[in-house]
C-alpha positions, 0 to 999 in steps of 0.5 A, a space after each residue: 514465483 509464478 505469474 499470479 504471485 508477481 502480479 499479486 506482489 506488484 499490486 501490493 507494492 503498488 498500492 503500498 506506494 500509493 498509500 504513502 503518497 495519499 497520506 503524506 501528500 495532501 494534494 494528491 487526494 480528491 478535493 473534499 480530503 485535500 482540506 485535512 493536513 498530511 500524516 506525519 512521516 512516520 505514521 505515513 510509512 507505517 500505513 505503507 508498512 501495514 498494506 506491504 505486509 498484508 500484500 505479503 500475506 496474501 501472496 504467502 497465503 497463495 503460494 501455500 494454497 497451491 
């Protein structure tokens, strides 16, 4: 892999993490959210799932572009 593709790949994972912490953890979230209730676990990690596999996409997308 080269760097650009390490570096998309890290931001997706990351943003993937994040993603699952806003949705499952109601106090991470910005004060006029934090009054709805946490996602289910199970509908936290597939929200998780969904950008994971979008970021994988786009690094896939990259690599065949080069």
């Amino acid at each position: 892999m080269e760097a650009d593709q390490t570096l998309l790949a890290l931001i997706g994972a990351c943003a993937s993490f994040v993603t699952f912490c806003l949705m499952r953890f109601p106090q991470t979230r910005r004060s006029q959210f934090q009054r709805y209730g946490p996602f289910s676990l199970v509908a936290s990690f597939f929200g998780a799932l969904t950008i994971l596999l979008i970021s994988a996409l786009t690094v896939y997308a990259q690599a065949v572009w080069h």
